[in-house]
N, C-alpha and C positions, 0 to 999 in steps of 0.2 A: 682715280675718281670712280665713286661706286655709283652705276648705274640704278634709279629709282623708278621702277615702273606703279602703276595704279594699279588695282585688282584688275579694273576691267581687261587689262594691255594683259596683264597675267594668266585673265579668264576663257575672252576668246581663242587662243590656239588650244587649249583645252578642249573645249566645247564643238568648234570644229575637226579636232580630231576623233571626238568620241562619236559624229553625228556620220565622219568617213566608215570608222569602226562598223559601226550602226547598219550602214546603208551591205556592206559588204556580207558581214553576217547575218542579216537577218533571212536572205536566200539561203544560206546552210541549216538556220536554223527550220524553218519552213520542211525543208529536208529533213531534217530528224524527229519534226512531230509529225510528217506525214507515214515518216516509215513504222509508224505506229498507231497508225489507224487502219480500219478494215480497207479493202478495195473499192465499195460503193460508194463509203465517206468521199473519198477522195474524187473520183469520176465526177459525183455529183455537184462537185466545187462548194462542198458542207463542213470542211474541213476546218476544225477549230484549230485556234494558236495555243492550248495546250497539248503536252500528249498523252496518248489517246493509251488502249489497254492492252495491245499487240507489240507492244516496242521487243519483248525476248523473242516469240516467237517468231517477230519479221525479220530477226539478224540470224539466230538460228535457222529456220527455213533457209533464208539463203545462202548462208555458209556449208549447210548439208544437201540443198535438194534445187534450188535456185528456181529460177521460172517453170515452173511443170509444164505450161503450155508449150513453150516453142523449144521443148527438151536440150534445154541449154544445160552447160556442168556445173557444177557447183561451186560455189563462189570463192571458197576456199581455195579450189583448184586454181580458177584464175587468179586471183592475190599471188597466189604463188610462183605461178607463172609469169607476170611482171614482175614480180620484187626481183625473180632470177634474171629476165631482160635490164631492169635496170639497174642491178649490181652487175653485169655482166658488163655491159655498155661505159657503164661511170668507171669501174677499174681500169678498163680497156683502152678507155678515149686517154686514161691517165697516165697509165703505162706506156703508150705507144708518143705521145706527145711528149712526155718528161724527155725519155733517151731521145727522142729526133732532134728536140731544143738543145741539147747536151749535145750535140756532134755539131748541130750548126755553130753553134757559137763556142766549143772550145776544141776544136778538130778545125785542122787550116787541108781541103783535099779541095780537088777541083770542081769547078761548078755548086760552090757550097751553095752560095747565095741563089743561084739560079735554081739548087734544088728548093730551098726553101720558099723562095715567090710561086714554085711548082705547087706548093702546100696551099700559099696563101691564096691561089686564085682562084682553090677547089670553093671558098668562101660562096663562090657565085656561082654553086652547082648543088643546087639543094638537092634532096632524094627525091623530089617530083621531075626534074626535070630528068635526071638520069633513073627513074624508077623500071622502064623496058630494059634497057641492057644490062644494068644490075639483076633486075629478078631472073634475066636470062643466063646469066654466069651463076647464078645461086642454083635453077632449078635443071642444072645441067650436070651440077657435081653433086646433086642429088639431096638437097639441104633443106631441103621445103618439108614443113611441118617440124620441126628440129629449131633447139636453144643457139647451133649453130647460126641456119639460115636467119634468125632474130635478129641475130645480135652483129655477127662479124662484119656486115654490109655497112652498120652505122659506126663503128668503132672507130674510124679514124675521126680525126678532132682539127682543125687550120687554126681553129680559136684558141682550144687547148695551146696550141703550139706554139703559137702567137703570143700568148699567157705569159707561158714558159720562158721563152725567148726572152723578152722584154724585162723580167724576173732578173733571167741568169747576168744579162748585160750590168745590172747595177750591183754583181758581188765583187768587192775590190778585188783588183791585180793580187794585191799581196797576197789573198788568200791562196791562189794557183801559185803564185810564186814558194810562199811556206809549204805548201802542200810539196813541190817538187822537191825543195832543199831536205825535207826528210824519206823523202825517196820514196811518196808515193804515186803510184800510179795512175792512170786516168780515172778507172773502175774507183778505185779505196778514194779518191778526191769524191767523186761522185756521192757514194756511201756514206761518207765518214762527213764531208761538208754541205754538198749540193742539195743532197735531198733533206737532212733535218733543216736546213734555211728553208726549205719550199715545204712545209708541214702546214702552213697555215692557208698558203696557196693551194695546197693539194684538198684542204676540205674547202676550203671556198667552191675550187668546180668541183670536186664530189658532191653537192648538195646540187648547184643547177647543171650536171650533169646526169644525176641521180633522178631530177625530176623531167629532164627533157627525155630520160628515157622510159621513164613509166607512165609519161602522155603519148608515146606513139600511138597512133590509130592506124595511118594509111600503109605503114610499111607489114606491121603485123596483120594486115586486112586481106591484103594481096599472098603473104608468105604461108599464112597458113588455112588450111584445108580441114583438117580436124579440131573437133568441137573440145579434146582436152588440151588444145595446145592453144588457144584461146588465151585471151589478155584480157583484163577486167572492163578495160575502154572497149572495147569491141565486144564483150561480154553485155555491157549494158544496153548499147548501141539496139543488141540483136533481143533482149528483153523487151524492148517498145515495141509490139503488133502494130500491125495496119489499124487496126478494128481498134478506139480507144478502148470501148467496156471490154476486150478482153486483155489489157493488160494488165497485170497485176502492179499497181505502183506502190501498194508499201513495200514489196520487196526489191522493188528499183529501187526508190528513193535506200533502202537498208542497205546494198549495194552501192549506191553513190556515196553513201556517207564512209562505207569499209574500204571505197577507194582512197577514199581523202586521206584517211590515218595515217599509212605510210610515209608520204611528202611529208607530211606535216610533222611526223614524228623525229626523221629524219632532219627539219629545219630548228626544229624545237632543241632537239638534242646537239647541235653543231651551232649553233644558232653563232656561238660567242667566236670561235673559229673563222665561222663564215665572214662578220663583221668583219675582225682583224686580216685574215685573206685579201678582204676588200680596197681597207683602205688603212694596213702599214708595212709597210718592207723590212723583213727584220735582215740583217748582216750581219 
């Protein structure tokens, strides 16, 4: 029986989808005509909704010379420096989660399960809560200011692992079974089966590990001390003066908007991955 709707029934989830769209971008885009207006435009809340005649020179300025007033680095400098925290973090959390899942669930040694709930409990130990002892092991082996002290503090994953786990339990018996009868080893099962099955899984969290790591604020806030080793979110953070007229916000907003590309490119690019990661299991 073929389902017969009316235009209207057809019309509505359109219309409120475009009106969610609507509500969500029209703050970015706000963003993109301010960053291409002078400074006073803006201050002065004179700001029109098209843009304005600064749009090159406000992305240029900030990629080569960024806020003059409060001698921040340059914007490029920080893109740079998150895109490497958060490839650093998303390979990491991946790597280190895939092989843990892989020993919990096809390695029989003692205390497996109990290692694993070990993993799962860290779940309720965010970085604020252990933020004192962690920065204290970090700035003890001498890691502060460094892609090290960035990164290696957030790299373990209980979710990732969780992920993984959950994953590996639904690849048939048989497969481990054929794997052994040709006489491969744990490692070449791994290789050769585990990880092309977990391909779609492994960009699913690349994308929201990828982005959880290029949002840090509080741990790169605390870690670093030097203005080149700076991250774009704390970059901008530190572009807002006290004093509104001396901020310069078309080159925030120009800024905010070179933050967003990344993520977004990242999601754009993986997008079809991501989906499938989500929601099919392939065997």
């Amino acid at each position: 029986m073929v389902e017969r709707r009316s235009m209207l029934a057809r019309l509505v989830p359109h219309v409120i989808l475009c009106l969610g769209v609507a509500i969500l971008a029209f703050p970015v885009y706000l963003c993109f005509v301010g960053s291409s207006h002078p400074q006073d435009v803006i201050s002065n809340g004179q700001m029109p909704l098209v843009p304005g005649h600064l749009l090159t020179e406000s992305y240029w300025l900030a990629l080569t010379r960024g806020v003059a007033r409060t001698s921040s680095e340059p914007v490029g400098l920080m893109l740079l420096n998150s895109l490497t925290m958060a490839l650093i973090i998303a390979s990491g959390k991946i790597a280190i989660s895939i092989i843990s899942s892989f020993a919990v669930v096809y390695f029989k040694f003692p205390f497996r399960m109990a290692a694993f709930w070990m993993i799962f409990i860290t779940l309720m130990l965010p970085v604020e809560v252990r933020i004192y002892p962690t920065y204290k092991v970090v700035a003890d082996l001498g890691m502060l200011d460094t892609y090290a002290g960035l990164t290696v503090p957030l790299i373990a994953s209980a979710t990732a692992t969780l992920f993984f786990r959950q994953f590996f339990l639904t690849i048939p018996d048989e497969l481990v079974e054929a794997s052994k009868l040709d006489g491969a080893g744990p490692m070449k099962f791994f290789w050769d089966t585990v990880l092309p099955l977990s391909r779609t899984n492994i960009a699913a969290l690349f994308v929201i590990l990828f982005i959880y790591g290029w949002n840090q604020y509080l741990w790169p806030l605390l870690i670093t001390t030097r203005s080149d080793m700076q991250t774009v979110v704390i970059g901008i953070k530190k572009m807002i003066v006290t004093q509104d007229a001396l901020t310069e916000w078309n080159i925030v907003m120009a800024t905010a908007m070179l933050a967003m590309l990344p993520p977004v490119a990242v999601v754009v690019l993986m997008q079809r991955w991501f989906v499938r990661g989500l929601v099919e299991t392939e065997k």
